[in-house]
C-alpha positions as CSV (number, residue, x, y, z in Angstrom):
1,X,11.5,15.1,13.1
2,X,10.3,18.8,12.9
3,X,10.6,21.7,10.1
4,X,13.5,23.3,9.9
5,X,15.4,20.1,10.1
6,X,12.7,17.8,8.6
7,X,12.1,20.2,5.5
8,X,15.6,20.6,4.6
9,X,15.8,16.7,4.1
10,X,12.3,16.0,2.8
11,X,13.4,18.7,0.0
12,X,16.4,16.5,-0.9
13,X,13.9,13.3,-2.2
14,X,10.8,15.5,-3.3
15,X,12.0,16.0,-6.5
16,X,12.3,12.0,-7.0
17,X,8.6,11.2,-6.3
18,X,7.0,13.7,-7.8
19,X,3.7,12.4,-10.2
20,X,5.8,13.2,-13.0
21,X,8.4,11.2,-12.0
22,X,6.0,8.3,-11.0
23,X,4.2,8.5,-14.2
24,X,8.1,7.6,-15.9
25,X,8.3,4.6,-14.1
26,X,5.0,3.3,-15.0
27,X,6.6,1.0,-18.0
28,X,9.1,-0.5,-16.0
29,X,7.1,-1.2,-13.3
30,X,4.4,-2.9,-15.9
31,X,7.2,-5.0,-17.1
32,X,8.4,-6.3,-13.8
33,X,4.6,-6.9,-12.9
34,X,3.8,-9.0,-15.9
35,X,7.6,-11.0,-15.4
36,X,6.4,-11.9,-12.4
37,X,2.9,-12.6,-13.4
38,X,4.2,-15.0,-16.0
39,X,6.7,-16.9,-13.9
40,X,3.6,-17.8,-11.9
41,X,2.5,-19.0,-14.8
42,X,5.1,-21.0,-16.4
43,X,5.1,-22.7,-13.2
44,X,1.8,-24.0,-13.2
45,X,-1.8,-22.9,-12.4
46,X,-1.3,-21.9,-8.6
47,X,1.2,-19.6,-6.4
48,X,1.3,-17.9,-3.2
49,X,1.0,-14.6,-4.0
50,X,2.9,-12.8,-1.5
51,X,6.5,-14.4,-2.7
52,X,5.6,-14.5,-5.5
53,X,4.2,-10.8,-6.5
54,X,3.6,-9.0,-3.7
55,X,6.9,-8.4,-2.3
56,X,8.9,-8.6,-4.7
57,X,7.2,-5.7,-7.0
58,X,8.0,-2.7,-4.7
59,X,11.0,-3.7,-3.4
60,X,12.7,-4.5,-7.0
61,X,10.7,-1.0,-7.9
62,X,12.3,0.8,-5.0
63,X,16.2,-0.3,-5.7
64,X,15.5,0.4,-9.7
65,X,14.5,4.1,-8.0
66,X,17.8,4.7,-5.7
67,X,19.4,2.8,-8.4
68,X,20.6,-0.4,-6.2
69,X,21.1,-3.7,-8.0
70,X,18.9,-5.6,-6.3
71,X,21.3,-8.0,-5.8
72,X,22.9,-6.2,-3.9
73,X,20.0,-4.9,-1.7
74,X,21.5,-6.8,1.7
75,X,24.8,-5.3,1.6
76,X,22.7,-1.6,0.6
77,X,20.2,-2.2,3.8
78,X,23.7,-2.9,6.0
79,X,25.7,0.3,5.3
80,X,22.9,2.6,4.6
81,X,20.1,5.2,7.1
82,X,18.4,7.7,4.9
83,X,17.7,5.3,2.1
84,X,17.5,1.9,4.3
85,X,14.0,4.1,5.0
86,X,13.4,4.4,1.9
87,X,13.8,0.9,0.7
88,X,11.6,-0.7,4.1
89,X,8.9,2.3,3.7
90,X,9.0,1.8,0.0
91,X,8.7,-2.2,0.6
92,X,7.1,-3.0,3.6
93,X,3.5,-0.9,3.2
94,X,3.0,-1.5,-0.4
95,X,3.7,-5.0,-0.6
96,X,1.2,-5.6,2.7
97,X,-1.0,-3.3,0.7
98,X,-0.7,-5.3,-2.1
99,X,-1.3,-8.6,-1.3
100,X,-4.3,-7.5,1.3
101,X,-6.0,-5.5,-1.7
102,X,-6.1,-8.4,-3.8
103,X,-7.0,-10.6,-0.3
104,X,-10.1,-8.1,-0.2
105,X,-11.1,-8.2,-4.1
106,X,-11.0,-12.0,-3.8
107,X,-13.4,-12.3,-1.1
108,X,-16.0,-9.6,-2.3
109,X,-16.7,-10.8,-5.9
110,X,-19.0,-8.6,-7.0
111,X,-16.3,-5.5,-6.9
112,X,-13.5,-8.2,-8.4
113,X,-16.1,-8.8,-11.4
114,X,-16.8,-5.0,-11.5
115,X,-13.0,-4.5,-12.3
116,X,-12.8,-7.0,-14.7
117,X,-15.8,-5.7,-16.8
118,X,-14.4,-2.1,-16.1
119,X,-10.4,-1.6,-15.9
120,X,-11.1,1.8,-15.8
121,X,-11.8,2.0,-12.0
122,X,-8.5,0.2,-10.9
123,X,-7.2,4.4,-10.0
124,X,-10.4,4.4,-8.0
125,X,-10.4,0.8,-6.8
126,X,-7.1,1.7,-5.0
127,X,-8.4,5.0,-3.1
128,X,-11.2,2.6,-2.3
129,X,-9.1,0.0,-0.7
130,X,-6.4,2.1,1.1
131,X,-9.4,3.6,2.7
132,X,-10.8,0.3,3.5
133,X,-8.0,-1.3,5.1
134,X,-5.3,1.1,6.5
135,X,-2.9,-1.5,6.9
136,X,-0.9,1.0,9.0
137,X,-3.1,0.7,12.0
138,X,-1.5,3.0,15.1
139,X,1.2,4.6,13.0
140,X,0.8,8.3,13.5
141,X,1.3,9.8,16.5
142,X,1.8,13.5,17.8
143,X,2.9,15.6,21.0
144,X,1.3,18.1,21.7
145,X,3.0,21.6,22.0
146,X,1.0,23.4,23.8
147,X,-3.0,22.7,25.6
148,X,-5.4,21.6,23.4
149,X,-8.7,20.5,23.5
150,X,-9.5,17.3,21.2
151,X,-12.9,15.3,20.6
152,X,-13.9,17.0,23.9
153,X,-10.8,15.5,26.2
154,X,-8.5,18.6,27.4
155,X,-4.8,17.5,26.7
156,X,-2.1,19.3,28.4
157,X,1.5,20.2,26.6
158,X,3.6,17.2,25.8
159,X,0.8,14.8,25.7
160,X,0.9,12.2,23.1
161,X,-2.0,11.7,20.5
162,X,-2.6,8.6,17.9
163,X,-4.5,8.4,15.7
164,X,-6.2,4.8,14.3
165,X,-6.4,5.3,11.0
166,X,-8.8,2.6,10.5
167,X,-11.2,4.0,12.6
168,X,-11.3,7.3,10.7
169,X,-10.7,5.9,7.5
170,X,-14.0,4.4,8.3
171,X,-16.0,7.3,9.9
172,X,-19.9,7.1,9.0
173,X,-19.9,10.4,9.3
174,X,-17.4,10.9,6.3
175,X,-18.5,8.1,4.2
176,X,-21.7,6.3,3.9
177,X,-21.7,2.4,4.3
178,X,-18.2,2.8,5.3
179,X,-17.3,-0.6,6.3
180,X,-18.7,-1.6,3.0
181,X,-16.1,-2.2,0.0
182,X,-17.2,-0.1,-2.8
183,X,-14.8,0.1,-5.7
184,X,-17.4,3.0,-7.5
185,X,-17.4,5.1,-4.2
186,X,-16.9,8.4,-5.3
187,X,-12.7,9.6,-4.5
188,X,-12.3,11.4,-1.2
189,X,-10.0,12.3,0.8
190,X,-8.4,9.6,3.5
191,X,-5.7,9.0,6.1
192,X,-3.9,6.0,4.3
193,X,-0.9,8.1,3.8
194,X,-1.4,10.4,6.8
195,X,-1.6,13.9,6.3
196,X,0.6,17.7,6.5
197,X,4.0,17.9,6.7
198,X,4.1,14.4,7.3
199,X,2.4,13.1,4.6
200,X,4.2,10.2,3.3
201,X,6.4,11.1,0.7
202,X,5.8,7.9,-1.9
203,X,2.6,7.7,-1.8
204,X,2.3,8.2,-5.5
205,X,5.0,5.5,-6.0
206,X,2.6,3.6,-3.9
207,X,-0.1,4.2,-6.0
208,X,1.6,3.0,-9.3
209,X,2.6,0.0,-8.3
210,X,-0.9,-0.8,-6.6
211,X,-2.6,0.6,-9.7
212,X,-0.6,-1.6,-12.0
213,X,0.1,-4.8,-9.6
214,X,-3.8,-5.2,-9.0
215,X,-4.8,-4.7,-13.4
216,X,-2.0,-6.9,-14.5
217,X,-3.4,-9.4,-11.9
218,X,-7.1,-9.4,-13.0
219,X,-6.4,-9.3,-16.6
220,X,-3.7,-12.0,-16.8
221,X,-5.1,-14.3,-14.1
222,X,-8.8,-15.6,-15.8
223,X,-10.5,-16.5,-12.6
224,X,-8.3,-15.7,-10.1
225,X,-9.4,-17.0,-6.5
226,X,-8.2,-18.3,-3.7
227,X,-6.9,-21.5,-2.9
228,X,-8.0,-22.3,0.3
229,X,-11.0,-21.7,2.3
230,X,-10.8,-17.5,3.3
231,X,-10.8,-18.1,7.1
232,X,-6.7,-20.2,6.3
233,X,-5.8,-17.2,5.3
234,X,-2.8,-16.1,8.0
235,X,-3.1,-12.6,9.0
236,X,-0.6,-10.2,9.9
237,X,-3.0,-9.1,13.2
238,X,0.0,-9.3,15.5
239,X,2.1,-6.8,13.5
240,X,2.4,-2.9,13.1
241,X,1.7,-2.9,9.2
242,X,-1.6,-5.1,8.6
243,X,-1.4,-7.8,6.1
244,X,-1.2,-11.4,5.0
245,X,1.8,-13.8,5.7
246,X,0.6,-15.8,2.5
247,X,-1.9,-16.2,0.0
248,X,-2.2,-18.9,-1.8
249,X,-4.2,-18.6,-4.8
250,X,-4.8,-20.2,-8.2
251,X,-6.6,-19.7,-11.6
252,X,-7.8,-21.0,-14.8
């Protein structure tokens, strides 16, 4: 959708993500991370993390936002359109996120120990890792209006243009070592959350719960790892949002 009619709506839900507003929910958003976190627990010394934390975290997060009982979230998704977008955008990307992030920390130990000895980086681990794996990998796409000439290939009006965000999330000429995790790597800017008018409008809520899934994990879970050999790790290659059907991990 296009301004006029896209900006009147987008103005109706700015006011409900702003940081402000994100930086409110922080508490409640730590307690449902840590009730999850110790149901795992209680329930032995290994879980798969996706049921377990990974999907369930935004998606209780996003029906305590629109105020939805999340018992009732089946009935909600039925008879709503505006917020049914809401609650899949607001699920569907951040628990994928999630679960890969953690996927990614677990296989490069070095930047897992790094944010154990440091919590402090978590805010910059996450820039880090929505850089590094753009889970949304041909999700943006544009017409063109008029001709243009991009990357050298003459386009003519009403040609469409997408992007892959991996591939410029990983551009040498932006970052050094770019394929290269890097949880220090100085903040930049990135396409994880696309950019403009567009720009996806949770991406701070996105950024809590990553922030605060990802420290409650390492600080609760004393050697966290995985639980089977990284290469049985199922992959979500076949699907538009990048991630892992499960992840079975334990701890000590």
């Amino acid at each position: 959708m296009d301004p006029p009619e896209h900006t009147r709506l987008r103005r109706l839900l700015t006011s409900q993500f702003t940081v402000r507003r994100m930086k409110a929910l922080e508490s409640r958003v730590t307690e449902i991370a840590v009730e999850h976190i110790e149901a795992m627990k209680a329930a032995g010394d290994e879980a798969d993390l996706v049921p377990a934390f990974a999907l369930p975290l935004p998606s209780l997060v996003i029906c305590e936002l629109l105020g939805v009982d999340y018992a009732d979230r089946a009935e909600f998704q039925e008879h709503t359109s505006v917020a049914l977008v809401l609650l899949g955008a607001g699920h569907e990307t951040t628990a994928n996120q999630l679960s890969l992030s953690m996927f990614a920390l677990l296989e490069n130990p070095t930047q897992l120990a790094a944010l154990r000895e440091d919590p402090a980086l978590i805010d910059n681990a996450v820039e880090e890792l929505l850089r590094y794996l753009s889970i949304i990998q041909l999700g943006v796409s544009r017409v063109t209006t008029e001709a243009v000439t991009l990357g050298g290939v003459d386009l003519p009006p009403g040609a469409t243009v997408v992007v892959a965000t991996p591939e410029v999330n990983r551009d040498a000429q932006h970052w050094p070592e770019p394929d290269q995790l890097d949880v220090r790597r100085p903040r930049t800017s990135h396409l994880a959350f696309g950019h403009g008018v567009h720009q996806c409008l949770g991406q701070q809520l996105a950024r809590v719960e990553m922030q605060i899934g990802l420290r409650e994990l390492i600080t609760r879970l004393p050697g966290l790892r995985l639980a089977v050999p990284a290469e049985k790790i199922p992959v979500r290659n076949e699907m538009l949002i990048f991630g892992v059907h499960s992840l079975p991990v334990t701890w000590s």
